[in-house]
N, CA, C and O atoms as a CHARMM CRD file, in Angstrom:
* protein
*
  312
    1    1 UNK  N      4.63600 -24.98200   4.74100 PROA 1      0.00000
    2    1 UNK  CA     3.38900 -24.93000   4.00700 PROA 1      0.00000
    3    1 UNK  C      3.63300 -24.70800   2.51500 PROA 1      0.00000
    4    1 UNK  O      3.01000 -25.40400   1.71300 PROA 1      0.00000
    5    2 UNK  N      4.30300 -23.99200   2.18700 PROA 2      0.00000
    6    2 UNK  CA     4.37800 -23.46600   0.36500 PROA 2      0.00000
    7    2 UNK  C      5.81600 -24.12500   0.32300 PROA 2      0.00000
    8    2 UNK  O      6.43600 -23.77200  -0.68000 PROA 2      0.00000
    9    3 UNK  N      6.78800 -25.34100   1.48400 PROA 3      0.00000
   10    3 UNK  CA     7.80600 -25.51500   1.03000 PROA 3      0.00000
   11    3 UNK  C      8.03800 -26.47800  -0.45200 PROA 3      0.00000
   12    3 UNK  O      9.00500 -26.41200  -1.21100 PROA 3      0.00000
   13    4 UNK  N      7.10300 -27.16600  -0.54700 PROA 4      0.00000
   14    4 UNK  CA     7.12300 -27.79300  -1.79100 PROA 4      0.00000
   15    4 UNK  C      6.63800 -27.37000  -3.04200 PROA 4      0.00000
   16    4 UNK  O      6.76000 -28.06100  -4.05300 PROA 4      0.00000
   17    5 UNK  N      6.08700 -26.25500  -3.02200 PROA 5      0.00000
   18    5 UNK  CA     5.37300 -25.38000  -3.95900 PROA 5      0.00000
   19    5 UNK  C      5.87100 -24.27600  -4.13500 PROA 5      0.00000
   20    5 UNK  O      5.46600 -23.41400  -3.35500 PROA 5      0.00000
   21    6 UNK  N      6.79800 -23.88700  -5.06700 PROA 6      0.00000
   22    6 UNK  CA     7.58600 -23.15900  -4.74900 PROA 6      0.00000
   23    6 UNK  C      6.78300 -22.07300  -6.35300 PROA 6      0.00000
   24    6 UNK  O      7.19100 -20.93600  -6.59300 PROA 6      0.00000
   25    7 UNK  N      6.13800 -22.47100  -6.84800 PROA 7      0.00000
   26    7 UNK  CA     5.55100 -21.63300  -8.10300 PROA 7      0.00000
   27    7 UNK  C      4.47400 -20.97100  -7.31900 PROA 7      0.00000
   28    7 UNK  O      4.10600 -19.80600  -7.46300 PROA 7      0.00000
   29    8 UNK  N      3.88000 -22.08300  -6.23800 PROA 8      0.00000
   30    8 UNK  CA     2.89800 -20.83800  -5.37200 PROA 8      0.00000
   31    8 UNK  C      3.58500 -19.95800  -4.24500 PROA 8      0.00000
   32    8 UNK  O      3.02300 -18.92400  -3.88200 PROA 8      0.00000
   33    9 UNK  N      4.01800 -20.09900  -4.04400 PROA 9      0.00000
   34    9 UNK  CA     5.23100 -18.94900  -3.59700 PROA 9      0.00000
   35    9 UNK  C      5.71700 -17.81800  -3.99500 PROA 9      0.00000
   36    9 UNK  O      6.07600 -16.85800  -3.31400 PROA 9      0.00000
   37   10 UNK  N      5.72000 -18.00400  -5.46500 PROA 10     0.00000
   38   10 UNK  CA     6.16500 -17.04400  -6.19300 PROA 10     0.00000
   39   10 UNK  C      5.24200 -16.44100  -6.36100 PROA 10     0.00000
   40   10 UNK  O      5.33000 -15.21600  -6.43500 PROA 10     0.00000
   41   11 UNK  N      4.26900 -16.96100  -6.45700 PROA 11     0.00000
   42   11 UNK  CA     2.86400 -16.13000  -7.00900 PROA 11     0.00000
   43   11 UNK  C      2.49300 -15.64300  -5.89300 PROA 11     0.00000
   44   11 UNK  O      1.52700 -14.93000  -6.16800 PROA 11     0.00000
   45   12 UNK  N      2.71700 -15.59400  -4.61100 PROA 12     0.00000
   46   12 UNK  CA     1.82300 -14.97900  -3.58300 PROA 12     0.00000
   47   12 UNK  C      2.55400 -13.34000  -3.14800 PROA 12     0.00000
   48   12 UNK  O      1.99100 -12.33800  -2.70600 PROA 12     0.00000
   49   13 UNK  N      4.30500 -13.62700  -3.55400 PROA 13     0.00000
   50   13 UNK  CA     4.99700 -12.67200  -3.14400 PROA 13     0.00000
   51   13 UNK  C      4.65700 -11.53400  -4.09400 PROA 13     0.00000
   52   13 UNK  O      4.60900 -10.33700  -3.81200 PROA 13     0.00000
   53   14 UNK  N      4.34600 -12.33200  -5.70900 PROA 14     0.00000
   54   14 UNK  CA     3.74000 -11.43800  -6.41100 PROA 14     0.00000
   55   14 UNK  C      2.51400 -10.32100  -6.16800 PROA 14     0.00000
   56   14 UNK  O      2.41500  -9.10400  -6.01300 PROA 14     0.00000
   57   15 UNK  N      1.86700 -11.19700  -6.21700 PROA 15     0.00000
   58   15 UNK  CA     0.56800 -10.85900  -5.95600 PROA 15     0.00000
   59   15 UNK  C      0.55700  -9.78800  -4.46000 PROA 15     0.00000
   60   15 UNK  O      0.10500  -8.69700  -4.80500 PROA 15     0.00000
   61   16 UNK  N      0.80500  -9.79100  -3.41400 PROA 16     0.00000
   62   16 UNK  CA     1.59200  -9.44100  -2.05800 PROA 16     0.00000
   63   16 UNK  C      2.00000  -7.94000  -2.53300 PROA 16     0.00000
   64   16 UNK  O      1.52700  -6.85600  -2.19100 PROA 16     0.00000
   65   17 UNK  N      3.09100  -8.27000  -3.48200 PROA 17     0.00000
   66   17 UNK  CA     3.76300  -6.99900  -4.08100 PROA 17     0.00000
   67   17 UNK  C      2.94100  -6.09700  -5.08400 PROA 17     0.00000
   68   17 UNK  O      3.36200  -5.01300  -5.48800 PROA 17     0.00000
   69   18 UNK  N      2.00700  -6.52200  -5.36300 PROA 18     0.00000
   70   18 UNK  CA     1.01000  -6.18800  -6.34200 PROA 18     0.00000
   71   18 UNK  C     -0.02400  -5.35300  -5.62700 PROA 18     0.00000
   72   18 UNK  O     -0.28100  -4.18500  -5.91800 PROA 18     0.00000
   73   19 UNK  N     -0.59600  -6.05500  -4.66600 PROA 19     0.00000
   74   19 UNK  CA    -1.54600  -5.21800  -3.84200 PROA 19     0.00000
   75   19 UNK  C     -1.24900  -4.38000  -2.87100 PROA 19     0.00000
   76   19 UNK  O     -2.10300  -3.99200  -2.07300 PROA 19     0.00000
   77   20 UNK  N      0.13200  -3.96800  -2.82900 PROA 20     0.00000
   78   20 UNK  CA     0.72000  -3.01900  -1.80400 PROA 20     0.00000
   79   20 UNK  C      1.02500  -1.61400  -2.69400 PROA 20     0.00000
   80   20 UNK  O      1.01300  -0.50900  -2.15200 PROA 20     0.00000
   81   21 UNK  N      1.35100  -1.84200  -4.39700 PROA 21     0.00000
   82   21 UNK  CA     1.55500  -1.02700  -5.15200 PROA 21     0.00000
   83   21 UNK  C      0.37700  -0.65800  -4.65200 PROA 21     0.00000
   84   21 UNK  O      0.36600  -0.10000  -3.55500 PROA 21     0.00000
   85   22 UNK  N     -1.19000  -0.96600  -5.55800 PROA 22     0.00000
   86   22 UNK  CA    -1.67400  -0.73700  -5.38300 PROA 22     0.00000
   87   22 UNK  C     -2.57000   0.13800  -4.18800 PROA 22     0.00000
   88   22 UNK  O     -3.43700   1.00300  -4.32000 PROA 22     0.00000
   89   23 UNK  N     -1.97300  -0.47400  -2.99800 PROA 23     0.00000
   90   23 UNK  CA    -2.41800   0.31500  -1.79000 PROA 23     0.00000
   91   23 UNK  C     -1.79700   1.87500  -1.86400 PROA 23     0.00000
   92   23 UNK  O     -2.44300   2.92200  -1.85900 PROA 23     0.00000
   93   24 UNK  N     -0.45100   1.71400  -1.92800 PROA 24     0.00000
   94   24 UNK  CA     0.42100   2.95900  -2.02000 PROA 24     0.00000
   95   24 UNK  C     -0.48400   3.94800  -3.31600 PROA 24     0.00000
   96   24 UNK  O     -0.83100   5.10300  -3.07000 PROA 24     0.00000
   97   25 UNK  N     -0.71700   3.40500  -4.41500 PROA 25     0.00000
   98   25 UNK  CA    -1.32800   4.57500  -5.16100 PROA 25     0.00000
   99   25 UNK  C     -2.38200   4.98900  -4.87200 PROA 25     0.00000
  100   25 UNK  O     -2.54900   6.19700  -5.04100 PROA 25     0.00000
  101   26 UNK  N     -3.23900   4.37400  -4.45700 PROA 26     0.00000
  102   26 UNK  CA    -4.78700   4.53700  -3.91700 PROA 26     0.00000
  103   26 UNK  C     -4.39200   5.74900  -2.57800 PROA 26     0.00000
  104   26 UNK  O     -5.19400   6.61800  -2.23700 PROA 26     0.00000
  105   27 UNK  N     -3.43900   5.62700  -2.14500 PROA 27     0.00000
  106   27 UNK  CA    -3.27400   6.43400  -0.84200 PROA 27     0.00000
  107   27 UNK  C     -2.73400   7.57400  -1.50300 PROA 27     0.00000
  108   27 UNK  O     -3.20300   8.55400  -0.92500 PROA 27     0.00000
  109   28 UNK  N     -2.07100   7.89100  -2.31800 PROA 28     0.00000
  110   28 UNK  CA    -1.20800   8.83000  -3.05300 PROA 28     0.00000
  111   28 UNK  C     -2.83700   9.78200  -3.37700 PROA 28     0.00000
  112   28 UNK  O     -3.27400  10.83400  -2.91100 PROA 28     0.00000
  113   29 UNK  N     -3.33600   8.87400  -4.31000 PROA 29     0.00000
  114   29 UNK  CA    -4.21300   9.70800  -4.74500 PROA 29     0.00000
  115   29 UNK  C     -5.13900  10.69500  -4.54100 PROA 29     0.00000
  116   29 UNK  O     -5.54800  11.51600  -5.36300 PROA 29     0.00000
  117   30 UNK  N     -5.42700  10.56800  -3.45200 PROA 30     0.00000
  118   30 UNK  CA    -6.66500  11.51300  -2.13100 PROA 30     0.00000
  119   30 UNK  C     -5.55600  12.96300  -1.93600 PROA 30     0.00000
  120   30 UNK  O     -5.86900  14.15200  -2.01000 PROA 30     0.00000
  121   31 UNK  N     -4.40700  12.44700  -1.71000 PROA 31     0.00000
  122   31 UNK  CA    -3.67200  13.25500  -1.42100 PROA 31     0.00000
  123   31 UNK  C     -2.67400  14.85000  -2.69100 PROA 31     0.00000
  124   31 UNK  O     -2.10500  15.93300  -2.56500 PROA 31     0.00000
  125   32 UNK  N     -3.10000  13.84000  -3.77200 PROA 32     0.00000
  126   32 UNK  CA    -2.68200  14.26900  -4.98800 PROA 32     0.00000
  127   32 UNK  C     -4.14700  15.16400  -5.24300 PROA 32     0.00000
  128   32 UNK  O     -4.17200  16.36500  -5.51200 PROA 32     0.00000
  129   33 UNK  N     -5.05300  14.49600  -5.13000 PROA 33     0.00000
  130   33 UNK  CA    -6.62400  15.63000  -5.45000 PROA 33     0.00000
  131   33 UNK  C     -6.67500  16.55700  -4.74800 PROA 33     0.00000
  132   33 UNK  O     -7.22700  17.49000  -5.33000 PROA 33     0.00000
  133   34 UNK  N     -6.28700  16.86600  -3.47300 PROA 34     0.00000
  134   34 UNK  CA    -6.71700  17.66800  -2.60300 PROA 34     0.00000
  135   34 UNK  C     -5.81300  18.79400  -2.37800 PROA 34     0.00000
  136   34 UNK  O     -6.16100  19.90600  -1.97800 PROA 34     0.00000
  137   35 UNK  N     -4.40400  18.35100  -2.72100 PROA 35     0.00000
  138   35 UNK  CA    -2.90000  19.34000  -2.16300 PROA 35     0.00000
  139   35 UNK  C     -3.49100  20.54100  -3.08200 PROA 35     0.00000
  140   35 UNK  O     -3.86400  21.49200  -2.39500 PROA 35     0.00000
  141   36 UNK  N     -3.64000  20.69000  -4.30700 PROA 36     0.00000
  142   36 UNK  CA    -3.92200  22.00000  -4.96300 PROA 36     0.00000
  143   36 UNK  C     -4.39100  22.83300  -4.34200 PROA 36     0.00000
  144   36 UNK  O     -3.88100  23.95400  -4.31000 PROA 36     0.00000
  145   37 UNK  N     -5.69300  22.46800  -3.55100 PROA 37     0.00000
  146   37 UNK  CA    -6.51500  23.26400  -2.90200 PROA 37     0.00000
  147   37 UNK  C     -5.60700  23.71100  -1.49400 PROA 37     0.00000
  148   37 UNK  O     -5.20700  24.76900  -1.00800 PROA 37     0.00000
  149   38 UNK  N     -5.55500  22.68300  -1.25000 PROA 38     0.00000
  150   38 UNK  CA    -4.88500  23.39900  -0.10500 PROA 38     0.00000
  151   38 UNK  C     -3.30600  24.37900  -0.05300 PROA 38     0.00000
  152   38 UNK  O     -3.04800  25.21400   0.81500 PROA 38     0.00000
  153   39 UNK  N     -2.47300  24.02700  -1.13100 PROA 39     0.00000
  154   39 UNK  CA    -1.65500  24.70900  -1.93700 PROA 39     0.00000
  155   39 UNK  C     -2.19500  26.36600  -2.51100 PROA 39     0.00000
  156   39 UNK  O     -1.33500  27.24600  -2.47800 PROA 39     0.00000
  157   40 UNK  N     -3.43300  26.69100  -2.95700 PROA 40     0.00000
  158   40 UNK  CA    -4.19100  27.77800  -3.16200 PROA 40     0.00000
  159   40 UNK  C     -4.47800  28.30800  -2.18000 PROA 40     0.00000
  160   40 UNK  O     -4.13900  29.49200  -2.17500 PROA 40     0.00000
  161   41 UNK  N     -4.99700  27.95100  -1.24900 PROA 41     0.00000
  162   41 UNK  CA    -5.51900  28.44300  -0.02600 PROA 41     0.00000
  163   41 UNK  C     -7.12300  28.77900   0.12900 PROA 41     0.00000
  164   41 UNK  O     -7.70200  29.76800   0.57700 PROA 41     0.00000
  165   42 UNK  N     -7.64200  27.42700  -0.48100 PROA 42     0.00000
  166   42 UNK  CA    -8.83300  27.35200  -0.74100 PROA 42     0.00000
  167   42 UNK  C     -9.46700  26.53000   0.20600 PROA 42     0.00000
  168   42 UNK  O     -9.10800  25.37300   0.42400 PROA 42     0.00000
  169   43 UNK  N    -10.93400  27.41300   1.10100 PROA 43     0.00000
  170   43 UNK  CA   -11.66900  26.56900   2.39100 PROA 43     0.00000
  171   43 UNK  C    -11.43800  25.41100   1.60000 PROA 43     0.00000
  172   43 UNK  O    -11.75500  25.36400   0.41200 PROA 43     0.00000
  173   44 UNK  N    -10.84600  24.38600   2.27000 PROA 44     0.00000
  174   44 UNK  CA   -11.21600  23.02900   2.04300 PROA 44     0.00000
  175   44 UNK  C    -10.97400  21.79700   3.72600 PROA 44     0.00000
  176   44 UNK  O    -10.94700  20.56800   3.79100 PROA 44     0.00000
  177   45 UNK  N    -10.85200  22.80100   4.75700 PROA 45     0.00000
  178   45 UNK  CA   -10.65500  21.73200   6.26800 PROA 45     0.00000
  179   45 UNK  C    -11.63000  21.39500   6.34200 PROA 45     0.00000
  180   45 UNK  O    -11.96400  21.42100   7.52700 PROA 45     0.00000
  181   46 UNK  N    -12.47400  21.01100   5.65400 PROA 46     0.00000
  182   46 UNK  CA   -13.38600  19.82400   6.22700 PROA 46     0.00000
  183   46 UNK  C    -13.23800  18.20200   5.43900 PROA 46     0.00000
  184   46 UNK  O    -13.68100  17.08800   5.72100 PROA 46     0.00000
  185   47 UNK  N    -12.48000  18.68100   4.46000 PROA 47     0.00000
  186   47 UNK  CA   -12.20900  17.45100   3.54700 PROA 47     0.00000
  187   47 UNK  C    -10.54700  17.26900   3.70000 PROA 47     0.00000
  188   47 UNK  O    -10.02900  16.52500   2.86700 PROA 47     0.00000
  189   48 UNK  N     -9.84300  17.77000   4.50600 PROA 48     0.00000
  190   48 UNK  CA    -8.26000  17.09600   4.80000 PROA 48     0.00000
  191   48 UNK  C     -8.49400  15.91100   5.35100 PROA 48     0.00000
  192   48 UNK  O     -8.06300  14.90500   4.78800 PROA 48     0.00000
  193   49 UNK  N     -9.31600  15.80600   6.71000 PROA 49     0.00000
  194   49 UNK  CA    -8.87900  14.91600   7.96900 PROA 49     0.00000
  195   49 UNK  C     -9.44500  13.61400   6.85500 PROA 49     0.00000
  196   49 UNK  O     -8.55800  12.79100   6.63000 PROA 49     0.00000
  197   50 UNK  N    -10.50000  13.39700   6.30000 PROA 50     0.00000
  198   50 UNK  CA   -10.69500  12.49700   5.97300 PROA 50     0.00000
  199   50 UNK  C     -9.77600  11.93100   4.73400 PROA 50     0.00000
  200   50 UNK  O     -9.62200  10.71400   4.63900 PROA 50     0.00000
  201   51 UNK  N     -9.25100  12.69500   3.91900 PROA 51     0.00000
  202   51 UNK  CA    -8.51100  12.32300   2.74000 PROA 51     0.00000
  203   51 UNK  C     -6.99300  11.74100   3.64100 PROA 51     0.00000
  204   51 UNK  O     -6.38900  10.69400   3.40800 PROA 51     0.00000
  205   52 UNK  N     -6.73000  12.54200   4.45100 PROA 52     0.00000
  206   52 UNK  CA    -5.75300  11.94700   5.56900 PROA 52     0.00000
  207   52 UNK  C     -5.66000  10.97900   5.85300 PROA 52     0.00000
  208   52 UNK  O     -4.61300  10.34700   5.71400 PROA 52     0.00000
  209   53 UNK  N     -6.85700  10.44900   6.41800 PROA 53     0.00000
  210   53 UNK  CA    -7.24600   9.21700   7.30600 PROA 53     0.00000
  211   53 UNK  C     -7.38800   8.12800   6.07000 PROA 53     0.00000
  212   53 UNK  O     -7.09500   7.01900   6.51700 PROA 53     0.00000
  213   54 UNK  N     -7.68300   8.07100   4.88000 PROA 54     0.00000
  214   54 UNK  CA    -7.69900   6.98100   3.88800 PROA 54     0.00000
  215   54 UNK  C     -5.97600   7.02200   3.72900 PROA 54     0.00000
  216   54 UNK  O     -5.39300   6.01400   4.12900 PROA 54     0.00000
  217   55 UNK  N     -5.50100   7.65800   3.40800 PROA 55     0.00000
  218   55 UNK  CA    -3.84100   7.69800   2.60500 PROA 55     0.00000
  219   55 UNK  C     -3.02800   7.12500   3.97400 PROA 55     0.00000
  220   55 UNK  O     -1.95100   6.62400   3.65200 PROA 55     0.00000
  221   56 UNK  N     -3.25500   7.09100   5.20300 PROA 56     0.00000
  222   56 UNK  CA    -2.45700   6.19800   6.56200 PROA 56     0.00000
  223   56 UNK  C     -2.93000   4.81600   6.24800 PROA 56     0.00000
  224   56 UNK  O     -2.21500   3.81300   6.26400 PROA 56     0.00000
  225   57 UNK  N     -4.16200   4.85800   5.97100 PROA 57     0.00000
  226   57 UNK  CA    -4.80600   3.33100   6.44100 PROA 57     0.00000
  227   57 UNK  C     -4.84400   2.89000   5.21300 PROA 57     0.00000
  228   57 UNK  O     -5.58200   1.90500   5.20600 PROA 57     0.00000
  229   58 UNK  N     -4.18400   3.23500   3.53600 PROA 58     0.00000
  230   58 UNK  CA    -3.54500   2.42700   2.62400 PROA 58     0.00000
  231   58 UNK  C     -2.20000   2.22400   2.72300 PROA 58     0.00000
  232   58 UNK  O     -1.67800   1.19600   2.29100 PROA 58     0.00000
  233   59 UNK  N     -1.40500   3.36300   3.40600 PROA 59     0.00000
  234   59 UNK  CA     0.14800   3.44700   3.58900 PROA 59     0.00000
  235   59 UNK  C      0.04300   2.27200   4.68700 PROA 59     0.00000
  236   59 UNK  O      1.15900   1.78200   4.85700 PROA 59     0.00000
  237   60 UNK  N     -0.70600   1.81200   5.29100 PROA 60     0.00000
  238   60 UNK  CA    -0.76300   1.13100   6.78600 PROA 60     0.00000
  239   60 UNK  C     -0.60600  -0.63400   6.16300 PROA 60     0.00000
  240   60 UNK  O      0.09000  -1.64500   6.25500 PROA 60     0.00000
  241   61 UNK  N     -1.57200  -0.18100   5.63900 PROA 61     0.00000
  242   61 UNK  CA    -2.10400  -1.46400   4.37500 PROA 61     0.00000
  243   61 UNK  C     -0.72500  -2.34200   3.54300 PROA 61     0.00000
  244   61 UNK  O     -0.39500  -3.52600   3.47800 PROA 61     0.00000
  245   62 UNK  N     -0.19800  -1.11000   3.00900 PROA 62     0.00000
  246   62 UNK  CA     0.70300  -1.27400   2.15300 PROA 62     0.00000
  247   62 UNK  C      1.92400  -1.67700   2.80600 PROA 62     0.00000
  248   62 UNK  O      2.66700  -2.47600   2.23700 PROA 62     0.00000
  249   63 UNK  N      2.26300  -1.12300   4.15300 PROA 63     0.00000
  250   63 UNK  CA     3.53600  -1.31600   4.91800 PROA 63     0.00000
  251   63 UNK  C      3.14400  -3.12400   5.57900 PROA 63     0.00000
  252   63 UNK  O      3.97700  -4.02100   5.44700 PROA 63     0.00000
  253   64 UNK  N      2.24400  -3.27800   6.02400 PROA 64     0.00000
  254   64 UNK  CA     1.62300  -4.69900   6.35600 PROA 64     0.00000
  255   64 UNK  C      1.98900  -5.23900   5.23100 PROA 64     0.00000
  256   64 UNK  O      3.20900  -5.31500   5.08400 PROA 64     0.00000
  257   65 UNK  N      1.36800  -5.62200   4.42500 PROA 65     0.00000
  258   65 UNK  CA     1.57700  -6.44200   3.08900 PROA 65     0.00000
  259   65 UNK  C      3.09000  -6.37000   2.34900 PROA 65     0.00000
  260   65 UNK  O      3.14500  -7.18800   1.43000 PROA 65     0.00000
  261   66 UNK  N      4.00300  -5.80000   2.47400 PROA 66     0.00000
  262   66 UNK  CA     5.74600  -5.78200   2.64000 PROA 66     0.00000
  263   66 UNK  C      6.12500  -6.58300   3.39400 PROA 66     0.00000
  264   66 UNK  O      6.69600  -7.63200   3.09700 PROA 66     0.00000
  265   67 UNK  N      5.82400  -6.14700   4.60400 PROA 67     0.00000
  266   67 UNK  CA     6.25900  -6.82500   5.62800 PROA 67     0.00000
  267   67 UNK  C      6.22300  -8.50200   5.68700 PROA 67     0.00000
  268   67 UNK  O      7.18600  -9.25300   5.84300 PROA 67     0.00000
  269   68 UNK  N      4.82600  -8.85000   5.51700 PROA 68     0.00000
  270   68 UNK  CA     4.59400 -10.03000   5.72300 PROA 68     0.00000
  271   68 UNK  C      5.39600 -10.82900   4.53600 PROA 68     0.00000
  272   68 UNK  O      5.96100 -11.90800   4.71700 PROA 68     0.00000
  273   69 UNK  N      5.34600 -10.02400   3.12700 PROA 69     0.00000
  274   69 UNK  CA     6.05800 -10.34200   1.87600 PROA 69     0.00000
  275   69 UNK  C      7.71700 -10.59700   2.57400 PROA 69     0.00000
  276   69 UNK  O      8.23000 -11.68200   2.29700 PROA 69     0.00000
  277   70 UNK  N      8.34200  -9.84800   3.25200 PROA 70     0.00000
  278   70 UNK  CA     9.51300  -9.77300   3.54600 PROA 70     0.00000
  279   70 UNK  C      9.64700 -11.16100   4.67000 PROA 70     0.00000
  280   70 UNK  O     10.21600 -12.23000   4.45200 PROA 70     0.00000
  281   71 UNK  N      9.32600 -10.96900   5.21900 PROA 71     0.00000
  282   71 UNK  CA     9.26300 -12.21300   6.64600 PROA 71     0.00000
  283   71 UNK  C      8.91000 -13.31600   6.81200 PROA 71     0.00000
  284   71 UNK  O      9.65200 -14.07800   7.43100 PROA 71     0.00000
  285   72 UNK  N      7.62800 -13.77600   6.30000 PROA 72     0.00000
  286   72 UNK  CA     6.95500 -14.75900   5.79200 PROA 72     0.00000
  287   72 UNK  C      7.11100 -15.78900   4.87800 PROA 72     0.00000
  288   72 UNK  O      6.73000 -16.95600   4.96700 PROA 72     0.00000
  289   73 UNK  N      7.75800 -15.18900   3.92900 PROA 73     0.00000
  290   73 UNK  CA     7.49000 -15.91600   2.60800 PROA 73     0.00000
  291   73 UNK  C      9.26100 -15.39800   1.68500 PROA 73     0.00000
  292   73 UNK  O      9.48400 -15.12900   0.50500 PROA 73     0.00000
  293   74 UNK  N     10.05000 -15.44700   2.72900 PROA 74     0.00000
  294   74 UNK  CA    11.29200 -15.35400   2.04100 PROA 74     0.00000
  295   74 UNK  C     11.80900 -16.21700   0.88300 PROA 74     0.00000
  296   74 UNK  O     11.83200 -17.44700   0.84100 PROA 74     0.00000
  297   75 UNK  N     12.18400 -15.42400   0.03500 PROA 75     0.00000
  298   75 UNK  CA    13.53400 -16.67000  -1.10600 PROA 75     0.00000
  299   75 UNK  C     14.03700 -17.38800  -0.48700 PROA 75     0.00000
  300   75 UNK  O     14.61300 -17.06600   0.55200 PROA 75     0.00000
  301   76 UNK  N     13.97300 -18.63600  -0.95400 PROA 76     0.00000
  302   76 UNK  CA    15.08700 -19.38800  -0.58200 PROA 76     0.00000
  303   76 UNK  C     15.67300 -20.00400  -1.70200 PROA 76     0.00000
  304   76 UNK  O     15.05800 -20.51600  -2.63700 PROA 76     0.00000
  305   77 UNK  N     16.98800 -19.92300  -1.55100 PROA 77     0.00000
  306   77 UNK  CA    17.98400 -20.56700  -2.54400 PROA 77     0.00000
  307   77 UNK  C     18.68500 -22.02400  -2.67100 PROA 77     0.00000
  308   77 UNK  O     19.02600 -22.82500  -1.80000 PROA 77     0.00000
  309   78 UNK  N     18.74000 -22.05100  -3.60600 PROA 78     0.00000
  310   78 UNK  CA    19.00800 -23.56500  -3.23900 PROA 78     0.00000
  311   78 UNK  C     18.25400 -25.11300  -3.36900 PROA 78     0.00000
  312   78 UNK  O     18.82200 -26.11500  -2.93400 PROA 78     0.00000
């Protein structure tokens, strides 16, 4: 499919690699707002499970979109 197109290829692994950063920081971040509090020892268990549950299902996100980058849509040389 992209064997003759090899500039769209490039651009998808980009792009691929682009929106997985992205996933990874978006997941970082919930987790970066909230550790203080819970680092203090401040009531905050009602707002873990959910800040939890976003930072898997961007890490989830992010590990998918590698993957497919890795397997899919390999370099080829030559």
């Amino acid at each position: 499919m992209f064997s003759d197109q090899p500039s769209l290829r490039k651009t998808i692994r980009i792009g691929l690699l682009v929106f997985a950063l992205m996933a990874i920081i978006s997941g970082t971040l919930p987790l970066v707002l909230i550790s203080p509090g819970i680092l203090s020892g401040t009531a905050m268990p009602d707002r873990f499970p959910a800040f939890a549950i976003i930072a898997v299902a961007n890490y989830s996100f992010a590990i998918i979109l590698l993957l497919v980058r890795s397997k899919f849509l390999k370099v080829r040389s030559g």
